[in-house]
C-alpha positions in Angstrom: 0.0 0.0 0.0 3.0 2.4 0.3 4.3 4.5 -2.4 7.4 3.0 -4.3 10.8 4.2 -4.2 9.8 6.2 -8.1 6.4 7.3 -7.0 7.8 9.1 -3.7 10.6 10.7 -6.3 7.9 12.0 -8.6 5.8 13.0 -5.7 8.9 15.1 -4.7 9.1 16.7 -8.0 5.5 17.5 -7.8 6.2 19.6 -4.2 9.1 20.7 -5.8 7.5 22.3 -8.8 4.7 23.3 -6.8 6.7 25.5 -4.9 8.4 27.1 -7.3 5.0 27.7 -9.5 3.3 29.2 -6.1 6.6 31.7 -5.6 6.6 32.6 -9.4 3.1 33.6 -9.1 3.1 35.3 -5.6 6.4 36.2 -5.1 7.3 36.3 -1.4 5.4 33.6 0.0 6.1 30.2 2.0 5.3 27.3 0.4 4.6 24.6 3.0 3.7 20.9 2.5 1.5 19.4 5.3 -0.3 16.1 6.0 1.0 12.4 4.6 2.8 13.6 2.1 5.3 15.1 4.9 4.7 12.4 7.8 5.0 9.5 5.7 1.6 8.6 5.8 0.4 9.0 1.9 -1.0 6.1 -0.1 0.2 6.4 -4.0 -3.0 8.1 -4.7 -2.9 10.5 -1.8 -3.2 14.0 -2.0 -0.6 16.2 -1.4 -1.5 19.4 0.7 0.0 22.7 0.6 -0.8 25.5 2.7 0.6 28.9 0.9 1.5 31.9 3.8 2.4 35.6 2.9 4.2 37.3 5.1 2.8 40.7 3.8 0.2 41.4 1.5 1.3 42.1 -2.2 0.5 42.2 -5.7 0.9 39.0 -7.6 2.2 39.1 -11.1 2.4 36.5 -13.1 0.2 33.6 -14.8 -0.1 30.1 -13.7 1.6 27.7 -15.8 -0.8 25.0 -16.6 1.3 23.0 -18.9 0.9 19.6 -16.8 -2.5 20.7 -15.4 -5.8 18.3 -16.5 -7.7 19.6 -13.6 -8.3 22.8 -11.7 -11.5 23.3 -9.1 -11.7 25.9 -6.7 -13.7 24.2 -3.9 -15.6 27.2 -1.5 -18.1 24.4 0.5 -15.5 23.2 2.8 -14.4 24.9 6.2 -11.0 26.0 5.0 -11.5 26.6 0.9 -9.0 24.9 -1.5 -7.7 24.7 -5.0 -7.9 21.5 -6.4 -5.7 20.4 -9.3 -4.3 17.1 -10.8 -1.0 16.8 -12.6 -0.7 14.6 -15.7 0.6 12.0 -16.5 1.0 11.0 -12.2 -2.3 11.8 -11.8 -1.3 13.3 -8.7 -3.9 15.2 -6.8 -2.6 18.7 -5.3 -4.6 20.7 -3.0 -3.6 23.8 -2.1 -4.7 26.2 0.9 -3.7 29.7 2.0 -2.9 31.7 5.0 -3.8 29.0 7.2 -2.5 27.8 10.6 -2.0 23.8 11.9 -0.6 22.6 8.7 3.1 21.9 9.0 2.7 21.9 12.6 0.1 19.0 12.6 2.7 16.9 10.9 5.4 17.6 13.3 2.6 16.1 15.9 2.2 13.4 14.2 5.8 12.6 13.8 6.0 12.4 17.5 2.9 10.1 18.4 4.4 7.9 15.2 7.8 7.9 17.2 6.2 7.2 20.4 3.4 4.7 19.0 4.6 2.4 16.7 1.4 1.1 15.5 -0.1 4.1 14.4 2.0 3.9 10.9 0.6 0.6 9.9 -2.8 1.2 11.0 -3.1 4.4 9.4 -2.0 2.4 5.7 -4.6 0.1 5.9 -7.5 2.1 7.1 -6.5 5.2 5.0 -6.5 2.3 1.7 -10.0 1.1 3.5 -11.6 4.4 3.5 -10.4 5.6 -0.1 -11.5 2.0 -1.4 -15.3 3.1 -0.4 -15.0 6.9 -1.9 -14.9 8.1 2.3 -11.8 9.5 2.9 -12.4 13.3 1.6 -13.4 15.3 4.2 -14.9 18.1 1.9 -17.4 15.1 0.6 -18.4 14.2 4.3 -15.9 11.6 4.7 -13.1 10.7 7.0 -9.5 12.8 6.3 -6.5 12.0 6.7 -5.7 14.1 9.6 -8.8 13.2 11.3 -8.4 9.2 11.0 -4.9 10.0 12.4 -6.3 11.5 15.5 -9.0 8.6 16.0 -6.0 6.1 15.5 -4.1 8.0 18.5 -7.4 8.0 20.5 -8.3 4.5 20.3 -4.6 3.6 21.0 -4.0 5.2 24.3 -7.5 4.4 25.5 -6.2 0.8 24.7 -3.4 1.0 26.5 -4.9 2.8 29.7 -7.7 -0.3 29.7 -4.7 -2.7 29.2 -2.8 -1.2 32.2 -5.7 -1.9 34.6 -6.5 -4.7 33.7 -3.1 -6.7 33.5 -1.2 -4.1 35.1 1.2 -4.1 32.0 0.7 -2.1 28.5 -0.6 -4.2 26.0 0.5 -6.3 23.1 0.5 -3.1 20.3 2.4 -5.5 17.5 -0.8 -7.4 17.1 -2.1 -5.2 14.2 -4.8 -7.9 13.7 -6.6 -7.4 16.8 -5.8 -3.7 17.2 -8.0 -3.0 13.5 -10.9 -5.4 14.9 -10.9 -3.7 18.0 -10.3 -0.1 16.2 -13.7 -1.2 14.4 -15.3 -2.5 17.5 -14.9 0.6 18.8 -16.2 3.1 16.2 -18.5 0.3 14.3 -20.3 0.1 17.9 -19.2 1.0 21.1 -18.5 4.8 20.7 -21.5 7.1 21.4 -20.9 9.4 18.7 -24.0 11.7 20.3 -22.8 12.6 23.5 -18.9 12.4 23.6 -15.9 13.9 22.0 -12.3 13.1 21.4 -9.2 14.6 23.0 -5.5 13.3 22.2 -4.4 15.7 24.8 -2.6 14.8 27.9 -2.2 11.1 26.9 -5.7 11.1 25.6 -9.4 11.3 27.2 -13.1 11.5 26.6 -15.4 14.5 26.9 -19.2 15.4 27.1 -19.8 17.5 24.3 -22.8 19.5 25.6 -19.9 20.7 28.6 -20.1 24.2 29.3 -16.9 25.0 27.7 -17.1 22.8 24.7 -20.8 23.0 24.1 -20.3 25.7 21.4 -18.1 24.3 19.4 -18.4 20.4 19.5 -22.2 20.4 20.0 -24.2 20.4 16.3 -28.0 20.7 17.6 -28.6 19.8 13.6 -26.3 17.0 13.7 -25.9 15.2 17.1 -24.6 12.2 16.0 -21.8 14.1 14.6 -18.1 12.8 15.2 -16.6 15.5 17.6 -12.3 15.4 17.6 -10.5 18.3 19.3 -8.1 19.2 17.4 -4.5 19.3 19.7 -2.8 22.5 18.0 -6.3 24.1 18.5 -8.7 23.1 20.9 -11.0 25.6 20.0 -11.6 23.5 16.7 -13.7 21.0 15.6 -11.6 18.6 13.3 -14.3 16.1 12.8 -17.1 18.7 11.8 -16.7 17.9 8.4 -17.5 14.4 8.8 -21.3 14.6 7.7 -21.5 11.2 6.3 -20.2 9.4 10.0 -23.3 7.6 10.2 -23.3 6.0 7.1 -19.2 5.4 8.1 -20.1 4.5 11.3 -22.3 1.0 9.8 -19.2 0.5 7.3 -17.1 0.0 10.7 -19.4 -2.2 12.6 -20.1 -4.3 9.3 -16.1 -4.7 9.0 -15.8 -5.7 12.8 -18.3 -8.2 12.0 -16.8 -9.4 8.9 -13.5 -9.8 10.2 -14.8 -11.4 13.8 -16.4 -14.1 11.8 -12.9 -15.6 10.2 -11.3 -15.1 13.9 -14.0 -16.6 15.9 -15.1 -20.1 16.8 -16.0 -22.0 14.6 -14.0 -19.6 12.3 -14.4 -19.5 8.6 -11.8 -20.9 5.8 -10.2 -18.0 3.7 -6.8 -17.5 2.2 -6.6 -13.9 3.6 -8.6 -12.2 6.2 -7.8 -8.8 5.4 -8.8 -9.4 1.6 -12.6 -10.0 2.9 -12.7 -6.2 3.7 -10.2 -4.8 1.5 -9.9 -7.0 -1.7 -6.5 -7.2 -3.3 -6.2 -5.5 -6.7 -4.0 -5.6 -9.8 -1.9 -2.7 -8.8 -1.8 -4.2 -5.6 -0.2 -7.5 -6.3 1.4 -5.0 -9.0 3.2 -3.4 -6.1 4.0 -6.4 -4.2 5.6 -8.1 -6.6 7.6 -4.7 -7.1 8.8 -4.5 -3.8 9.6 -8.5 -3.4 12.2 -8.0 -6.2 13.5 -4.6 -4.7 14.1 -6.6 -1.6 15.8 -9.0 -3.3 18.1 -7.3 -5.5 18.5 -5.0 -2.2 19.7 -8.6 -0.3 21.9 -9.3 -2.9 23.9 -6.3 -2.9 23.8 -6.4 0.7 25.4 -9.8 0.8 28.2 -9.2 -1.9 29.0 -6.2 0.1 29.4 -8.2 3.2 31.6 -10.6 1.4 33.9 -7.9 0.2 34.0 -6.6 3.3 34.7 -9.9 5.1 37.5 -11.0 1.9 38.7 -7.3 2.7 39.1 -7.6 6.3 40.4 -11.2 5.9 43.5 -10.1 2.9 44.4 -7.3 5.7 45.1 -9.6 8.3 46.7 -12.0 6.5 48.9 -9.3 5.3 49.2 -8.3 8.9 50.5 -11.6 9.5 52.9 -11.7 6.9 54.3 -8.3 7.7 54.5 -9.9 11.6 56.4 -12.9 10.4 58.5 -11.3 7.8 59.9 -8.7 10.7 60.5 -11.8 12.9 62.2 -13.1 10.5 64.4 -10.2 10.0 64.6 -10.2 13.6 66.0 -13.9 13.8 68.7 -12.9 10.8 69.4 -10.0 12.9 69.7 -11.6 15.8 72.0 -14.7 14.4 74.1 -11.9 12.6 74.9 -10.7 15.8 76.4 -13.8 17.5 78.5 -14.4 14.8 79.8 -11.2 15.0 80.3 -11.5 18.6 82.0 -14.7 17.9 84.4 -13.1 15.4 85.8 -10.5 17.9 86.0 -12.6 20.4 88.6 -14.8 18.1 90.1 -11.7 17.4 90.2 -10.3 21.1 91.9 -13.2 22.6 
């Protein structure tokens, strides 16, 4: 599900360019990547995210160059308005936002719960390709974003280990990814009451009551109670899930997933070759990409091996010239030494 070692390149290129098209236009501006593409998180068909700042306000000069361009939308329905465009012949889609705050900085959080939560990478590949594989992963279409499934991830994890600690005073397994998705579906398929409590990753996570006098005005939708409420960290004055329109419908996607998957892991279990193909079914450019990687891992082994036997045929010629050296001065040192009886000998024939 991750990007290959060309499709990261190009999606470098496309940043690159990016930037430099943005500064041509504007002029003095900052040109800042956010989201997977910076954290590490993107799918190959991921966005990439830009937020443009300007320092001061200016003229801009210029005209975009739309050489590469087979797409350009200007959306104005969402909560922070974007430009939409796709670059051919990557089909990379670009988004692009300006003057606004969190972007950059949202990565750098997630870097640090990635760094300090191990499964959150893994999890967030294989729900990310889940959502996207059901058209729910844009948030400007009442779907699940990135940013916001990232926050739900680091939710459900430290509420999993806090419940692990009590009860087996110990943190939990967290390298079973199997049982962390079913529970991570268990959890927002079923057991999370979307209409009366919110989400905070703060202070090593924890629940609140959305109709709370401080949060009622901005977590509580009297239109939509059953919306998914998700402080956001960098601003807890925000709503990061308000966007979410559709989590009902996203909501019965989960718990019919948790079911799905609980029926090939429970007693009596059902036969399949692959329990994460019966909610995310394999596809060419999937077993495209495996095969892909396989032989990158190969040829990768087989260059790491003949390096090691250079290496180990380079450390063993240096010792065994060591060795010669060492006996070749011993040697010397013997001839030197036998040299000097015999001319101790000779002067004492000549002394006496």
């Amino acid at each position: 599900m991750e990007p290959t070692k060309d499709e990261l390149e190009i999606r470098n290129k496309m940043v690159a360019k990016v930037t430099d098209l943005a500064q041509r236009v504007f002029g003095m501006c900052q040109v800042l990547p956010f989201g997977s593409q910076v954290t590490g998180l993107c799918l190959p068909d991921s966005d990439i995210d830009f937020v443009i700042r300007f320092p001061k306000k200016g003229s801009t000069d210029g005209n975009a160059n739309e050489e590469h361009l087979s797409y350009l939308e200007v959306i104005e329905q969402t909560r922070v308005p974007l430009v939409k465009f796709t670059v051919e012949p990557y089909k990379i889609d670009i988004d692009v936002c300006f003057d606004q705050p969190g972007g950059p900085e949202s990565a750098d959080l997630m870097h640090r719960f990635m760094n300090s939560m191990p499964p959150l990478r893994p999890l967030t590949f294989v729900l990310k390709y889940f959502l996207s594989s059901r058209d729910i992963n844009k948030p400007f279409t009442g779907g699940i974003g990135s940013y916001l499934l990232q926050l739900m991830i680091v939710s459900f994890l430290q509420q999993r280990s806090r419940e692990d600690l009590m009860r087996t005073g110990r943190l939990g397994n967290y390298f079973n990814l199997g049982s962390l998705l079913i529970d991570f579906f268990e959890l927002y398929g079923i057991d999370f009451n979307y209409v009366t409590t919110g989400i905070s990753v703060r202070n090593d996570g924890f629940y609140f009551a959305k109709g709370e006098r401080d949060k009622k005005s901005v977590f509580w939708q009297p239109s939509r109670q059953s919306g998914l409420a998700v402080e956001n960290p960098l601003d807890i004055t925000m709503d990061v899930g308000a966007g979410a329109y559709r989590i009902q419908m996203i909501q019965r996607v989960f718990e019919h997933s948790f079911k799905t998957l609980l029926a090939y892991v429970a007693e009596p279990r059902e036969e399949t070759y692959s329990i994460l193909a019966r909610i995310i079914p394999p596809t060419e450019a999937m077993e495209k990409r495996r095969v892909q990687k396989m032989e990158s891992e190969a040829k990768a082994a087989v260059v790491n091996t003949f390096n090691n036997n250079n290496t180990e045929r380079d450390l063993q010629d240096r010792n065994s010239r060591k060795k010669r050296k060492a006996n070749g001065h011993d040697s010397n040192n013997k001839q030197a030494k036998h040299n000097d009886r015999g001319n101790e000998r000779s002067i004492s024939k000549y002394t006496y």
